[in-house]
C-alpha positions as CSV (number, residue, x, y, z in Angstrom):
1,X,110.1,103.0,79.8
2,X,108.9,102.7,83.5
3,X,111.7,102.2,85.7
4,X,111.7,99.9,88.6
5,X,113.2,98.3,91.3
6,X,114.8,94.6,91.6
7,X,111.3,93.6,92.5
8,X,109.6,95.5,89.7
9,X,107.9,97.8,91.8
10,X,107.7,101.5,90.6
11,X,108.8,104.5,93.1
12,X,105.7,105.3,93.6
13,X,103.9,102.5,94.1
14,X,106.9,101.0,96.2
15,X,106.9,104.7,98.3
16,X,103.1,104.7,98.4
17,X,103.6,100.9,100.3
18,X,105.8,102.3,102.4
19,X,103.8,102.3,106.2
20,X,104.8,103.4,109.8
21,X,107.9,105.4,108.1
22,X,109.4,108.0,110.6
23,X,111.2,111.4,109.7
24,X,110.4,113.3,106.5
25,X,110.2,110.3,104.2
26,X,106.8,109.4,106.4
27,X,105.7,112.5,105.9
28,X,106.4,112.3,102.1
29,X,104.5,109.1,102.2
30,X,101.1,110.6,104.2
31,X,101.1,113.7,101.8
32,X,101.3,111.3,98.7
33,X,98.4,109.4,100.2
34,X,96.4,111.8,100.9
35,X,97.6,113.3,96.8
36,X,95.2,112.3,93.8
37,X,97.4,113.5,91.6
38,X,100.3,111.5,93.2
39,X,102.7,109.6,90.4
40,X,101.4,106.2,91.9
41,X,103.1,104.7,89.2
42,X,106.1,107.6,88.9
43,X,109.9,107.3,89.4
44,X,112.3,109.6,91.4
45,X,112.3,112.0,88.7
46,X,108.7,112.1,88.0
47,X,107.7,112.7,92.3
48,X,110.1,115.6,92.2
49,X,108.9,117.2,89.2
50,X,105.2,116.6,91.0
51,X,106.5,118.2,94.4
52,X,108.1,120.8,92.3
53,X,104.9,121.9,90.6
54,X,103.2,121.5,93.8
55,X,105.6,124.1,95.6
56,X,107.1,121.6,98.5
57,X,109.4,122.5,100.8
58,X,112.9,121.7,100.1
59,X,112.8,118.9,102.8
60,X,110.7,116.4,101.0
61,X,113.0,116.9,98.0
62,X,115.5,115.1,100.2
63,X,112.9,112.7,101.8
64,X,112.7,111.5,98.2
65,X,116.9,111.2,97.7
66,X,116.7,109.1,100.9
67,X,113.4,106.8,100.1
68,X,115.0,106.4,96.6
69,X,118.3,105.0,97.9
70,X,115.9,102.5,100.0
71,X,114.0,101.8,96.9
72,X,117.1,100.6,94.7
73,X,118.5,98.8,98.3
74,X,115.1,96.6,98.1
């Protein structure tokens, strides 16, 4: 089941929409832009496990806690 948002956007897609975003979250969005194997349609979960296998610094682990509280907020 793909989750989403109260507007029925996926984290990924609604992260991916995300533009002009300061602090690590913008630099979580420009790396996922510039990712084709980016879960466009991913949740929380599924970005982690992606930045995970992709050896990320811990920082964009909490770049996603914080853009996933202001996913569930929209």
């Amino acid at each position: 089941m793909v989750q989403v948002n109260d507007q029925g956007e996926t984290f990924g897609a609604w992260l991916l929409a995300q533009r002009d975003r300061d602090g690590l979250v913008g630099q979580l969005v420009d790396g996922a832009k510039a990712d084709r194997r980016f879960p466009r349609n991913g949740s929380p979960e599924d970005i982690r496990k992606h930045l995970s296998a992709m050896q990320a610094e811990g920082d964009l682990f909490e770049a996603v806690d914080e853009a996933e509280t202001d996913w569930l907020s929209y």
